[in-house]
C-alpha positions, 0 to 999 in steps of 0.5 A: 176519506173525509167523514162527510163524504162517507156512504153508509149501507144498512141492510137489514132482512124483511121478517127474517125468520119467516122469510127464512121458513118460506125460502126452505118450504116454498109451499109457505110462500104466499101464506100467513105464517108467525113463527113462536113458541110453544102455542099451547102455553101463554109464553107463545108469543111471536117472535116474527110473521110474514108480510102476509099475517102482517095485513090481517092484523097481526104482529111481532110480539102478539100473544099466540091466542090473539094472533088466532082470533086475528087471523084464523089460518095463520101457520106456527112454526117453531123456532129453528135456530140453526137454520136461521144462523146459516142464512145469516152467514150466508147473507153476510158471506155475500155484504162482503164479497162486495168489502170488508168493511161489514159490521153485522149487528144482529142475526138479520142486520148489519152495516157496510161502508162502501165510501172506497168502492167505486160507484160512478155515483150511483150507490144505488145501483150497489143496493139494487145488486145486493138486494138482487143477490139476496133474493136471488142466491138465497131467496130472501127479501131485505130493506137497505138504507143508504146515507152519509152515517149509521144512524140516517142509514138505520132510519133509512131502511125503516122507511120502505119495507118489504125491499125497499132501497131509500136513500136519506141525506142529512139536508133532508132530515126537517123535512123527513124526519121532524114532524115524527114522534119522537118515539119513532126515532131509533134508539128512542124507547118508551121510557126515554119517551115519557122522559121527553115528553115531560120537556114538551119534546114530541117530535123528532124535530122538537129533540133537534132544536131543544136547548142541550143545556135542558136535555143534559140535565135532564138525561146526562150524555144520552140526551145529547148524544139523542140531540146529535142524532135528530140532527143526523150527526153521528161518526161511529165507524163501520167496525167489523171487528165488533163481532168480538165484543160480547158486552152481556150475556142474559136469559129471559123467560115468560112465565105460563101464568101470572105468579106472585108466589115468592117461591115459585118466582125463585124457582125462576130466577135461580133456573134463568141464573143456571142458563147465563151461568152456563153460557158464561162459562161456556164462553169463558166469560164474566162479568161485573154488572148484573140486571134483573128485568120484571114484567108484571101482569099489566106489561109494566117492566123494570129493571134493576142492576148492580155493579160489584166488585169483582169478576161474575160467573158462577151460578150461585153468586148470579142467583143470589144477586138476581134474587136479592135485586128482585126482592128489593123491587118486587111489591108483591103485584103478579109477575109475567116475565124475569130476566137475568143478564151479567153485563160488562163481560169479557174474557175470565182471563182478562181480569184482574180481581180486586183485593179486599178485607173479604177476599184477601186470605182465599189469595193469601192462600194461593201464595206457595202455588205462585212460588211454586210455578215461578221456581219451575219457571227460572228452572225450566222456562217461561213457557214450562207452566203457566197459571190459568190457561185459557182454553177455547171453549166448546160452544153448547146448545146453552151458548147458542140461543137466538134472540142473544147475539151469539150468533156473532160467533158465525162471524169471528 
Protein backbone atom coordinates (compact mmCIF):
# COMPACT_ATOMS: atom_id res chain seq x y z
CA UNK A 1 0.00 0.00 0.00
CA UNK A 2 1.03 3.43 -0.85
CA UNK A 3 2.73 5.29 2.14
CA UNK A 4 0.55 7.95 1.96
CA UNK A 5 -2.61 6.00 2.11
CA UNK A 6 -1.40 4.81 5.33
CA UNK A 7 -3.81 4.63 8.72
CA UNK A 8 -1.62 4.77 11.94
CA UNK A 9 -3.18 3.97 15.50
CA UNK A 10 -1.15 4.96 18.65
CA UNK A 11 -2.76 3.67 21.63
CA UNK A 12 -1.32 4.93 24.47
CA UNK A 13 -3.27 3.84 28.30
CA UNK A 14 -4.53 7.17 30.58
CA UNK A 15 -2.02 6.97 33.66
CA UNK A 16 -1.60 3.30 33.34
CA UNK A 17 -0.25 2.11 36.74
CA UNK A 18 -2.85 3.75 38.57
CA UNK A 19 -5.56 2.80 36.31
CA UNK A 20 -4.12 -0.42 36.73
CA UNK A 21 -4.70 -0.08 41.02
CA UNK A 22 -8.22 1.17 40.32
CA UNK A 23 -9.27 -1.58 38.01
CA UNK A 24 -7.93 -4.25 40.77
CA UNK A 25 -9.44 -2.19 43.82
CA UNK A 26 -12.51 -0.76 42.74
CA UNK A 27 -12.64 1.16 46.09
CA UNK A 28 -9.86 3.60 44.65
CA UNK A 29 -11.89 4.69 41.93
CA UNK A 30 -12.84 8.08 42.12
CA UNK A 31 -9.93 8.94 44.40
CA UNK A 32 -6.59 10.61 44.43
CA UNK A 33 -4.27 8.02 44.22
CA UNK A 34 -0.03 8.45 43.23
CA UNK A 35 1.68 5.50 42.71
CA UNK A 36 5.84 5.93 44.29
CA UNK A 37 8.46 4.65 45.95
CA UNK A 38 9.47 4.46 49.15
CA UNK A 39 7.28 7.61 50.94
CA UNK A 40 9.67 7.66 53.84
CA UNK A 41 12.90 8.64 51.73
CA UNK A 42 13.23 11.33 49.37
CA UNK A 43 13.61 8.91 46.59
CA UNK A 44 9.77 9.14 46.71
CA UNK A 45 8.88 10.39 43.83
CA UNK A 46 6.11 9.69 41.69
CA UNK A 47 5.90 7.42 39.23
CA UNK A 48 2.07 8.12 37.84
CA UNK A 49 -1.15 9.53 39.48
CA UNK A 50 -4.74 9.44 38.65
CA UNK A 51 -6.64 12.01 36.82
CA UNK A 52 -8.30 12.67 40.10
CA UNK A 53 -4.66 13.75 42.23
CA UNK A 54 -3.90 15.17 38.70
CA UNK A 55 -6.88 18.28 39.44
CA UNK A 56 -5.42 19.03 42.78
CA UNK A 57 -2.29 19.67 41.59
CA UNK A 58 -0.08 16.99 41.49
CA UNK A 59 1.89 15.43 38.99
CA UNK A 60 4.28 12.63 37.50
CA UNK A 61 7.71 13.21 38.98
CA UNK A 62 6.60 15.13 42.12
CA UNK A 63 8.60 14.46 45.22
CA UNK A 64 6.23 12.52 47.73
CA UNK A 65 6.47 15.28 50.42
CA UNK A 66 5.20 18.11 47.97
CA UNK A 67 2.52 15.80 46.67
CA UNK A 68 1.24 15.75 50.34
CA UNK A 69 1.11 19.39 50.92
CA UNK A 70 -0.88 19.48 47.56
CA UNK A 71 -3.19 17.24 48.20
CA UNK A 72 -3.33 15.99 51.69
CA UNK A 73 -5.63 12.72 50.87
CA UNK A 74 -3.80 11.29 48.26
CA UNK A 75 -3.26 7.33 48.18
CA UNK A 76 0.41 5.75 48.02
CA UNK A 77 0.91 2.73 46.70
CA UNK A 78 3.71 1.15 45.94
CA UNK A 79 4.80 -0.21 42.81
CA UNK A 80 3.37 -3.57 41.75
CA UNK A 81 5.10 -4.58 38.71
CA UNK A 82 3.98 -7.56 37.85
CA UNK A 83 0.69 -6.81 37.94
CA UNK A 84 1.41 -3.87 35.62
CA UNK A 85 3.08 -6.36 33.03
CA UNK A 86 0.05 -8.72 32.77
CA UNK A 87 -2.37 -5.60 32.04
CA UNK A 88 0.04 -4.70 29.26
CA UNK A 89 -0.19 -8.08 27.92
CA UNK A 90 -3.69 -8.33 28.09
CA UNK A 91 -4.06 -4.92 26.70
CA UNK A 92 -1.89 -5.80 23.48
CA UNK A 93 -3.60 -9.53 23.37
CA UNK A 94 -6.52 -7.49 22.44
CA UNK A 95 -4.53 -4.49 19.59
CA UNK A 96 -3.92 -7.71 17.94
CA UNK A 97 -6.72 -9.78 17.79
CA UNK A 98 -7.91 -6.58 15.67
CA UNK A 99 -4.02 -7.23 13.23
CA UNK A 100 -0.85 -8.36 13.59
CA UNK A 101 0.82 -5.57 12.66
CA UNK A 102 1.06 -4.16 16.85
CA UNK A 103 4.47 -2.65 17.84
CA UNK A 104 4.35 -2.00 21.36
CA UNK A 105 6.90 0.51 22.33
CA UNK A 106 6.39 0.69 26.25
CA UNK A 107 4.54 -0.98 29.06
CA UNK A 108 1.36 1.55 28.27
CA UNK A 109 1.73 2.26 24.40
CA UNK A 110 1.99 1.11 21.37
CA UNK A 111 1.58 1.30 17.35
CA UNK A 112 -0.90 -0.52 15.01
CA UNK A 113 -1.39 -0.28 11.24
CA UNK A 114 -4.71 -1.03 10.31
CA UNK A 115 -4.18 0.70 6.66
CA UNK A 116 -5.25 -3.35 5.29
CA UNK A 117 -8.37 -3.80 7.65
CA UNK A 118 -11.49 -2.82 5.94
CA UNK A 119 -13.00 0.37 7.83
CA UNK A 120 -15.68 1.31 5.22
CA UNK A 121 -13.67 4.70 6.01
CA UNK A 122 -14.41 5.05 9.14
CA UNK A 123 -11.33 4.21 11.36
CA UNK A 124 -12.79 5.88 14.09
CA UNK A 125 -15.12 3.81 14.51
CA UNK A 126 -12.23 0.81 15.14
CA UNK A 127 -11.00 3.42 17.72
CA UNK A 128 -14.20 3.59 19.30
CA UNK A 129 -14.33 -0.46 19.67
CA UNK A 130 -11.03 -0.90 21.10
CA UNK A 131 -11.21 1.96 23.39
CA UNK A 132 -14.71 0.22 24.43
CA UNK A 133 -12.85 -3.21 24.63
CA UNK A 134 -10.29 -1.77 26.95
CA UNK A 135 -12.52 -0.38 29.23
CA UNK A 136 -14.83 -2.81 29.04
CA UNK A 137 -12.77 -6.42 29.24
CA UNK A 138 -10.05 -4.86 31.41
CA UNK A 139 -11.46 -1.58 32.76
CA UNK A 140 -8.88 0.63 31.72
CA UNK A 141 -9.25 4.10 29.91
CA UNK A 142 -6.81 4.88 27.26
CA UNK A 143 -6.23 7.99 24.45
CA UNK A 144 -5.79 6.87 20.62
CA UNK A 145 -4.31 8.91 17.76
CA UNK A 146 -5.33 8.09 14.66
CA UNK A 147 -3.07 9.63 11.24
CA UNK A 148 -1.28 8.91 8.13
CA UNK A 149 2.41 8.13 10.51
CA UNK A 150 3.91 7.44 13.74
CA UNK A 151 4.98 10.37 14.58
CA UNK A 152 1.26 12.88 13.83
CA UNK A 153 -0.59 9.50 15.55
CA UNK A 154 1.86 10.01 18.88
CA UNK A 155 0.81 13.73 18.51
CA UNK A 156 -2.29 12.84 18.16
CA UNK A 157 -3.39 10.75 21.17
CA UNK A 158 -1.47 13.54 23.37
CA UNK A 159 -4.09 16.02 22.43
CA UNK A 160 -7.38 14.36 24.37
CA UNK A 161 -6.60 12.46 27.46
CA UNK A 162 -8.46 10.80 29.56
CA UNK A 163 -10.21 8.76 26.35
CA UNK A 164 -9.95 10.57 23.79
CA UNK A 165 -9.95 9.69 20.04
CA UNK A 166 -8.24 12.51 17.78
CA UNK A 167 -7.72 12.17 14.39
CA UNK A 168 -4.57 14.54 13.06
CA UNK A 169 -3.80 14.93 9.11
CA UNK A 170 -0.70 16.35 7.80
CA UNK A 171 -2.79 19.47 5.97
CA UNK A 172 -3.86 20.27 9.44
CA UNK A 173 -0.65 20.40 11.03
CA UNK A 174 -0.22 25.02 10.67
CA UNK A 175 -3.13 25.05 12.04
CA UNK A 176 -2.77 22.40 14.87
CA UNK A 177 0.65 22.28 15.61
CA UNK A 178 2.68 25.38 14.68
CA UNK A 179 1.79 28.14 16.89
CA UNK A 180 3.10 25.33 19.95
CA UNK A 181 6.39 25.74 21.52
CA UNK A 182 8.43 23.58 20.15
CA UNK A 183 9.35 21.78 23.42
CA UNK A 184 5.79 20.36 23.15
CA UNK A 185 6.46 18.52 20.25
CA UNK A 186 7.57 14.60 20.73
CA UNK A 187 11.01 13.70 20.58
CA UNK A 188 11.98 17.59 21.41
CA UNK A 189 13.67 17.89 25.11
CA UNK A 190 14.96 20.43 27.13
CA UNK A 191 18.40 20.37 25.70
CA UNK A 192 17.48 20.29 22.06
CA UNK A 193 15.05 23.16 23.19
CA UNK A 194 17.59 25.62 24.54
CA UNK A 195 19.60 24.33 21.12
CA UNK A 196 16.88 25.59 19.35
CA UNK A 197 15.93 28.53 20.75
CA UNK A 198 19.75 29.72 20.16
CA UNK A 199 18.55 29.65 16.07
CA UNK A 200 15.34 31.82 17.08
CA UNK A 201 13.19 28.41 16.81
CA UNK A 202 10.34 28.80 19.33
CA UNK A 203 7.35 27.18 17.84
CA UNK A 204 6.97 24.09 16.20
CA UNK A 205 6.22 26.13 13.17
CA UNK A 206 9.30 27.97 13.14
CA UNK A 207 11.18 24.13 13.18
CA UNK A 208 9.15 23.49 9.70
CA UNK A 209 9.96 26.42 7.93
CA UNK A 210 13.63 26.93 9.01
CA UNK A 211 16.24 26.53 6.53
CA UNK A 212 17.66 22.79 7.04
CA UNK A 213 21.21 24.01 5.76
CA UNK A 214 21.13 25.98 9.39
CA UNK A 215 19.54 23.15 11.57
CA UNK A 216 22.20 20.39 9.93
CA UNK A 217 24.84 22.39 11.13
CA UNK A 218 23.58 23.09 13.79
CA UNK A 219 22.26 19.75 15.14
CA UNK A 220 23.66 17.25 12.29
CA UNK A 221 21.00 14.60 11.20
CA UNK A 222 18.84 14.99 14.21
CA UNK A 223 17.84 18.51 13.25
CA UNK A 224 16.62 17.45 10.06
CA UNK A 225 15.11 14.55 10.87
CA UNK A 226 13.25 17.25 13.90
CA UNK A 227 12.53 19.51 10.56
CA UNK A 228 10.76 16.50 8.65
CA UNK A 229 8.56 15.91 11.60
CA UNK A 230 7.28 19.53 12.36
CA UNK A 231 6.47 18.74 8.88
CA UNK A 232 4.45 15.71 9.66
CA UNK A 233 6.69 13.38 7.47
CA UNK A 234 7.91 10.50 8.98
CA UNK A 235 7.98 6.71 7.09
CA UNK A 236 8.85 4.48 9.79
CA UNK A 237 6.95 0.96 9.61
CA UNK A 238 4.91 -0.54 12.18
CA UNK A 239 7.42 -3.27 12.98
CA UNK A 240 6.33 -5.81 15.47
CA UNK A 241 9.38 -7.51 15.29
CA UNK A 242 10.88 -4.73 17.21
CA UNK A 243 10.16 -6.10 20.69
CA UNK A 244 13.35 -8.18 19.75
CA UNK A 245 15.61 -5.23 19.69
CA UNK A 246 16.90 -4.56 23.09
CA UNK A 247 19.28 -1.35 22.23
CA UNK A 248 20.41 -0.65 26.25
CA UNK A 249 20.30 -1.99 29.66
CA UNK A 250 20.87 0.46 32.59
CA UNK A 251 19.85 1.32 36.37
CA UNK A 252 19.33 4.52 38.14
CA UNK A 253 18.89 5.44 41.67
CA UNK A 254 17.71 8.75 43.71
CA UNK A 255 19.99 9.17 46.32
CA UNK A 256 18.12 9.83 50.05
CA UNK A 257 20.22 12.81 50.32
CA UNK A 258 22.23 14.94 48.40
CA UNK A 259 25.91 13.61 48.69
CA UNK A 260 29.06 14.96 47.60
CA UNK A 261 31.45 12.36 49.31
CA UNK A 262 33.64 10.50 46.65
CA UNK A 263 33.25 7.30 48.43
CA UNK A 264 29.99 7.15 49.09
CA UNK A 265 29.11 8.26 45.61
CA UNK A 266 31.39 5.09 44.33
CA UNK A 267 29.28 3.13 46.47
CA UNK A 268 26.60 4.06 44.35
CA UNK A 269 27.74 3.53 41.06
CA UNK A 270 29.68 0.31 41.77
CA UNK A 271 25.96 -0.92 43.27
CA UNK A 272 23.94 0.56 40.21
CA UNK A 273 27.24 -1.30 38.11
CA UNK A 274 26.22 -4.81 39.94
CA UNK A 275 22.45 -4.51 38.85
CA UNK A 276 23.14 -3.57 34.73
CA UNK A 277 25.73 -6.45 35.07
CA UNK A 278 23.21 -8.76 36.17
CA UNK A 279 20.67 -7.92 34.12
CA UNK A 280 23.17 -8.15 31.06
CA UNK A 281 23.75 -11.39 32.01
CA UNK A 282 20.69 -12.44 32.89
CA UNK A 283 19.81 -11.60 29.15
CA UNK A 284 22.73 -12.73 27.79
CA UNK A 285 23.69 -9.47 26.55
CA UNK A 286 26.72 -6.79 26.04
CA UNK A 287 27.56 -4.31 24.82
CA UNK A 288 29.70 -1.57 23.39
CA UNK A 289 28.91 1.97 24.76
CA UNK A 290 28.47 2.93 28.28
CA UNK A 291 26.79 6.53 29.79
CA UNK A 292 26.76 7.77 32.92
CA UNK A 293 23.93 10.23 34.11
CA UNK A 294 24.14 12.78 36.88
CA UNK A 295 21.57 14.88 38.43
CA UNK A 296 22.83 17.36 40.95
CA UNK A 297 21.07 18.96 43.88
CA UNK A 298 19.86 21.94 41.42
CA UNK A 299 18.05 19.24 38.84
CA UNK A 300 20.91 19.99 36.25
CA UNK A 301 21.68 16.62 34.58
CA UNK A 302 24.59 15.15 32.21
CA UNK A 303 25.80 12.56 30.83
CA UNK A 304 28.62 11.12 29.52
CA UNK A 305 29.21 8.17 27.45
CA UNK A 306 32.12 6.04 25.97
CA UNK A 307 32.33 3.66 23.08
CA UNK A 308 35.08 0.58 23.49
CA UNK A 309 36.41 -1.70 21.91
CA UNK A 310 35.06 -4.74 22.49
CA UNK A 311 32.13 -6.28 23.93
CA UNK A 312 30.76 -5.17 28.05
CA UNK A 313 29.26 -7.17 30.63
CA UNK A 314 30.82 -7.99 33.37
CA UNK A 315 30.37 -5.98 36.48
CA UNK A 316 34.08 -5.08 37.25
CA UNK A 317 34.69 -3.46 33.91
CA UNK A 318 31.09 -1.47 33.89
CA UNK A 319 31.97 -0.05 37.45
CA UNK A 320 35.53 1.14 36.30
CA UNK A 321 34.05 2.68 33.06
CA UNK A 322 31.24 4.18 35.03
CA UNK A 323 33.52 5.56 37.74
CA UNK A 324 36.28 7.00 35.63
CA UNK A 325 33.48 8.90 33.28
CA UNK A 326 31.77 10.52 36.51
CA UNK A 327 35.12 11.43 38.12
CA UNK A 328 36.25 12.94 34.84
CA UNK A 329 32.84 15.23 35.08
CA UNK A 330 31.93 15.54 38.45
CA UNK A 331 33.07 19.06 39.90
CA UNK A 332 32.60 18.36 43.02
CA UNK A 333 28.88 20.12 43.35
CA UNK A 334 26.08 17.62 45.61
CA UNK A 335 24.69 15.08 43.53
CA UNK A 336 20.96 13.39 43.69
CA UNK A 337 20.86 10.95 40.95
CA UNK A 338 23.31 8.55 38.86
CA UNK A 339 22.61 6.41 36.29
CA UNK A 340 24.44 3.63 34.66
CA UNK A 341 23.42 2.16 31.13
CA UNK A 342 25.68 -0.13 28.65
CA UNK A 343 24.12 0.81 25.03
CA UNK A 344 24.55 -0.91 21.86
CA UNK A 345 23.67 -4.35 23.45
CA UNK A 346 22.99 -7.48 21.48
CA UNK A 347 23.18 -10.96 22.12
CA UNK A 348 27.15 -12.19 23.68
CA UNK A 349 26.84 -14.65 20.80
CA UNK A 350 26.64 -12.22 18.40
CA UNK A 351 29.84 -10.87 18.66
CA UNK A 352 33.02 -10.80 17.43
CA UNK A 353 35.81 -9.37 19.58
CA UNK A 354 38.18 -7.19 18.07
CA UNK A 355 41.86 -8.29 18.18
CA UNK A 356 44.44 -5.96 19.68
CA UNK A 357 48.09 -5.58 21.33
CA UNK A 358 46.22 -5.70 24.85
CA UNK A 359 43.89 -9.01 24.16
CA UNK A 360 45.63 -10.86 21.70
CA UNK A 361 47.71 -13.30 24.01
CA UNK A 362 44.29 -14.26 26.51
CA UNK A 363 43.27 -15.54 22.58
CA UNK A 364 46.80 -16.92 21.82
CA UNK A 365 45.88 -18.79 24.58
CA UNK A 366 42.51 -20.51 23.46
CA UNK A 367 44.43 -21.92 20.35
CA UNK A 368 44.95 -25.65 21.48
CA UNK A 369 41.13 -25.47 22.91
CA UNK A 370 39.96 -24.34 19.13
CA UNK A 371 42.11 -27.32 17.71
CA UNK A 372 41.24 -29.45 19.93
CA UNK A 373 37.03 -29.08 19.17
CA UNK A 374 37.91 -28.82 15.29
CA UNK A 375 39.54 -32.63 15.82
CA UNK A 376 36.66 -33.74 17.60
CA UNK A 377 34.51 -32.23 15.17
CA UNK A 378 36.10 -34.07 11.55
CA UNK A 379 35.94 -37.04 13.72
CA UNK A 380 32.48 -36.94 15.26
CA UNK A 381 30.83 -34.36 13.50
CA UNK A 382 29.79 -30.76 13.14
CA UNK A 383 27.29 -31.03 15.88
CA UNK A 384 29.33 -33.39 18.50
CA UNK A 385 30.58 -29.89 20.30
CA UNK A 386 30.36 -26.69 19.77
CA UNK A 387 32.13 -23.44 21.20
CA UNK A 388 30.09 -21.38 23.34
CA UNK A 389 26.58 -22.48 23.52
CA UNK A 390 24.14 -20.09 23.98
CA UNK A 391 21.81 -20.89 26.75
CA UNK A 392 18.34 -19.27 26.93
CA UNK A 393 18.60 -17.40 30.20
CA UNK A 394 16.19 -17.63 33.12
CA UNK A 395 14.65 -14.32 33.39
CA UNK A 396 15.24 -12.61 37.30
CA UNK A 397 13.87 -10.10 39.51
CA UNK A 398 17.35 -8.30 38.21
CA UNK A 399 16.00 -8.81 34.60
CA UNK A 400 12.44 -7.68 35.18
CA UNK A 401 12.39 -3.68 36.51
CA UNK A 402 9.48 -1.66 35.18
CA UNK A 403 10.58 1.61 33.98
CA UNK A 404 13.11 -0.46 31.68
CA UNK A 405 11.57 -2.02 28.91
CA UNK A 406 11.97 -5.48 29.83
CA UNK A 407 8.58 -6.03 29.79
CA UNK A 408 8.90 -6.33 25.82
CA UNK A 409 9.69 -10.05 26.81
CA UNK A 410 5.91 -10.58 27.52
CA UNK A 411 5.68 -9.86 23.72
CA UNK A 412 8.63 -12.12 21.88
Amino acid sequence: MNRKNRIIFHIDMNSFYASVEQAYDPSLKGKAIAIAGNPKERRGILVTCSYEARAKGVYTTMSVWEAKRKCPEIILLPPNFERYRIASKAMFDILRSYTPLVEPVSIDEGYMDVSEMNLSGNAVNLAESIQNRLIRELDLPSSIGIAPNKFLAKTASNMKKPMGITVLRKRELPERLWNLPVIEMHGVGESTSNKLAELGIKTIGDLATIQTGVLKERLGKIGLRLSERANGIDDRPVDPTSVFDTKSVGNSTTLPYDETDPTELNKVILKLSKKVASRLEAKNLAGQSINIHIRDADWKNKTRSKTVQNRIFEEREIYQLAKDLFHSTWNGEAIRLLGVTVNNVQDKGDYVEQLSIFNFEEHAKEEPILKLVEQLQDKFGKEAIKRGIKLKKNPSLESKTSFSKDFLDDHK
